[in-house]
N, C-alpha and C positions, 0 to 999 in steps of 0.2 A: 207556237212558243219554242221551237227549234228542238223538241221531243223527239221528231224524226233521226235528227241529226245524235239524238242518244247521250243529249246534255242536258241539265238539270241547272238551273237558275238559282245562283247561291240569294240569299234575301236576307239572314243572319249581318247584323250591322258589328259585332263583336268578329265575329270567323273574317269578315270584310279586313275591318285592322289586322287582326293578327297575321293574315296573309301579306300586307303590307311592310309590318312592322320585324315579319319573318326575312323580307326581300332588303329593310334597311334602306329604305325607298327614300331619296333625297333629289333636288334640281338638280345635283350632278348627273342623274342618270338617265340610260338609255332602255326602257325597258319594250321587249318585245311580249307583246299577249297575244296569247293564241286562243279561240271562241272567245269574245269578249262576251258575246249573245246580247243582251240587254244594256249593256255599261256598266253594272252595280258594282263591278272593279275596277273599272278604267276608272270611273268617277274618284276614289279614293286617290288611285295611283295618279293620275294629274292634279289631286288635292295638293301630294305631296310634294308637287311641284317635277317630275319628270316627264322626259319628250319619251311619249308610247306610241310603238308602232304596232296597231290592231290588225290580225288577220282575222276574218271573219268568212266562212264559205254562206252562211244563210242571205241572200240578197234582201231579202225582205227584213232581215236585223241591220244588215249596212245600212240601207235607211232610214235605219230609227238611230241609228248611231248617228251618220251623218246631219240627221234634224236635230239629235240631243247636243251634238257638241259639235255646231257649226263656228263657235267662235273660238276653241281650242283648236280644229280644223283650220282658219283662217287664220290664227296666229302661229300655225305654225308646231304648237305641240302637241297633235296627236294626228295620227295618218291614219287611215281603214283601207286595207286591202281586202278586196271581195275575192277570194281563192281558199284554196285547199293547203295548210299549209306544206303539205306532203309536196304540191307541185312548184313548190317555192325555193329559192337559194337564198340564205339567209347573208350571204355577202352579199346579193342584189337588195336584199331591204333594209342591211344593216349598213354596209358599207364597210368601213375599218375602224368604227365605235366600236369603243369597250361597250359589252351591253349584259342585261341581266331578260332572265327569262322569268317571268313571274302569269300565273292563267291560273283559270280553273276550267282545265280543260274536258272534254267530252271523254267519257271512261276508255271507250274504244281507241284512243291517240295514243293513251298513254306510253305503250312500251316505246311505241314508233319514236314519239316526241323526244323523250327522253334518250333514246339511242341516237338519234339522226342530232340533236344540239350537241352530245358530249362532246360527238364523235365528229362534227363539224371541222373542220382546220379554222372557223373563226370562231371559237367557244366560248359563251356564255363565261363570267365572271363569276356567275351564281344563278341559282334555276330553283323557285319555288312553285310550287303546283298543289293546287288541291285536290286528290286524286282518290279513288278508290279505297279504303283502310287495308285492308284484304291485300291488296298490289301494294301499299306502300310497308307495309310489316314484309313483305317479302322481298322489297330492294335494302332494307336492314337485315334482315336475315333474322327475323327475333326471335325464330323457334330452334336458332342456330345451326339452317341447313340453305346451304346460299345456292343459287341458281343461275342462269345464264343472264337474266337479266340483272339482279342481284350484282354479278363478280362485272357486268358492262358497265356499272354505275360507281361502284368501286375501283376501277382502274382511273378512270379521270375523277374521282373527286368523292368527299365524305358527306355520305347522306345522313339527314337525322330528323323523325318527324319531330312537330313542333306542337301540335295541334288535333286531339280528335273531334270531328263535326257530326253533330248529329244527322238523321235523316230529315228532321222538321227544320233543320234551316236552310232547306233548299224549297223552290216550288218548279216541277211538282216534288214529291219527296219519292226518293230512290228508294229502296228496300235494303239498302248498306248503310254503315259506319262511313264516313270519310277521314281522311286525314291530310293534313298541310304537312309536307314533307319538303324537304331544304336542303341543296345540293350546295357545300361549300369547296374552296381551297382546289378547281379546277384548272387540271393543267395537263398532258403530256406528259410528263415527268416520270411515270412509273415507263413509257415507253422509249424512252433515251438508250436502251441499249436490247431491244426486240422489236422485234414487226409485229407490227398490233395485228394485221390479218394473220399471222402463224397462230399469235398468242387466242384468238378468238376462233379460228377452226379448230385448234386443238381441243377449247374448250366444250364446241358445240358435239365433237367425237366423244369426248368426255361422257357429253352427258345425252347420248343416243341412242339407248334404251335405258328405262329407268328401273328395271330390275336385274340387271348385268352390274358387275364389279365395275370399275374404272379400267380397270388391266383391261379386261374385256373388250370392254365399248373402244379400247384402243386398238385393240387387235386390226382392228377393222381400218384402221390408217393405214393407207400403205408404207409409209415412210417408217413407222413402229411396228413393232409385234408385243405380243402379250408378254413374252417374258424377258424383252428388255424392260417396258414400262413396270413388272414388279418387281424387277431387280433394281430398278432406279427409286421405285417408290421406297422399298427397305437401306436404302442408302441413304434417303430422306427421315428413317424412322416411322414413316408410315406403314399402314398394315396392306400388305401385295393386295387384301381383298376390299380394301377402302373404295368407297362409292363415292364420285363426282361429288357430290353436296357437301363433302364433310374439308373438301379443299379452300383456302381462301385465295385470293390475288394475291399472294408471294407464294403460295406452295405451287399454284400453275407455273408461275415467270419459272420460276426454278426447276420445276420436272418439264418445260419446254427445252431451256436448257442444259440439263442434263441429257434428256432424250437424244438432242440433237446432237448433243460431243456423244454420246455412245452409237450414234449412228453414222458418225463421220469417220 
C-alpha cells in the first residue's frame, strides 16, 4: 500500500475537495502531483478538468495508475512518471507552463518539496499540499517563532492552512493531525535587490545553535563578528541578545544589508 514509501492514503471524500478547491483547480490548469499513490486525488483533479502531471516512485502504483486512468492517459490529460521526484527537473516535465503544485505528499518530502518548487527558477503559480499539521503550524509560524523552513516559505510566497484532517481520513491512519496548507502570491520579488544564497546562509548561521543569541551564532561567519551584528541589531531596535526565531523575512533582508555596508 506504499507504507514503506511513509505515505498514508487520504480516502476522506470532503479533505479530497477541499484540497482541490484550495488549489482553484479549473481546465485552465497545469497541475503537477507528486505521490499520487492510489489516484483518490488525481481522480478529483481531472474531474475538475486539468492536465496533471503525476510523479509517482512506487512501480507497482504506476500501474494501477496507469490501468485506472488509461483513457485520461490516451487523451492526453494526465501523464505518470515512475521516478523520485527529487531526481527530477521540473522544466523537463513542466516545460514553460504556468503550473500549480497541488499532492498529498509522503511526510518525509515535505521540507524538500516545498523548498526545491519555491526555489525553482520555474515556480509553481500556487502549491497546495496536505502535509503533517505539526510541519504545517510551523511554515506559519503560529507559536510566533519562525524557522529556517518557515522564513524559505515566506520569501517566495504567503502561506496559510486551509484545512485540519483528521487521522481517520487517511488508511492507514498516521498517529498526527494533518493539515492542507496553501502557498499563494509566488514570486522573486522579495529577491530583486539581494542574493537569495547570501540571504539564506546568513540565515542558516542565524540559526546554528539553538541556544546561542543571534549575535552569537553570527560570530561564527567570517564575513561578521558579534559585535557588528549587535550593533546593527540595536540600530534595528532590536535587542543585541535576540535569538534567530523572533526575526521575520524583512528583519533578515535588512540586517543582511546592514551587515554588509558595515563590513564594506
Amino acid at each position: 500500500m506504499g507504507e514503506n514509501l511513509g505515505q498514508h492514503f487520504l480516502k476522506d471524500k470532503e479533505a479530497l475537495e477541499a484540497i482541490v478547491a484550495a488549489g482553484d483547480v479549473s481546465s485552465h490548469d497545469t497541475v503537477l502531483e507528486v505521490g499520487p499513490g492510489e489516484g483518490v486525488l488525481t481522480s478529483p483533479l481531472l474531474e475538475a478538468g486539468a492536465k496533471v502531471i503525476a510523479v509517482e516512485k512506487d512501480p507497482a502504483l504506476v500501474s494501477e495508475l496507469q490501468e485506472k486512468f488509461s483513457s485520461q492517459i490516451a487523451d492526453g490529460q494526465l501523464e505518470v512518471h515512475e521516478s523520485d521526484i527529487r531526481d527530477l527537473s521540473i522544466k523537463d516535465l513542466i516545460g514553460d507552463t504556468e503550473y500549480k503544485v497541488i499532492a498529498n505528499i509522503p511526510y518525509y518530502l515535505t521540507g524538500k518539496l516545498i523548498q526545491t518548487t519555491l526555489s525553482d527558477q520555474h515556480q509553481p503559480t500556487q502549491v497546495v499540499l496536505l502535509i503533517q499539521k505539526e510541519v504545517a503550524e510551523r511554515i506559519i509560524a503560529a507559536n510566533g517563532k519562525e524557522s529556517i523552513l518557515s522564513l524559505s516559505v515566506k520569501a517566495y510566497g504567503t502561506p496559510e492552512i486551509t484545512r485540519i484532517v483528521p487521522p481517520e481520513s487517511f488508511e492507514p491512519a498516521p498517529r498526527v493531525e494533518s493539515a492542507v496548507i496553501k502557498i499563494t502570491a509566488i514570486s522573486r520579488d522579495f529577491f530583486s535587490d539581494l542574493d537569495e544564497e547570501d540571504f539564506f546562509s546568513l540565515i542558516k548561521r542565524g540559526y546554528g545553535h539553538k541556544r546561542k543569541t543571534l549575535a552569537n551564532n553570527l560570530d561564527t561567519d567570517p564575513r561578521f563578528n558579534k559585535k557588528q551584528a549587535e550593533k546593527v541589531l540595536t540600530e534595528m531596535s532590536l535587542s543585541k541578545r535576540i535569538r534567530a526565531e523572533k526575526l521575520s523575512t524583512t528583519d533578515w533582508k535588512q540586517l543582511l544589508g546592514q551587515l554588509s555596508t558595515s563590513n564594506s
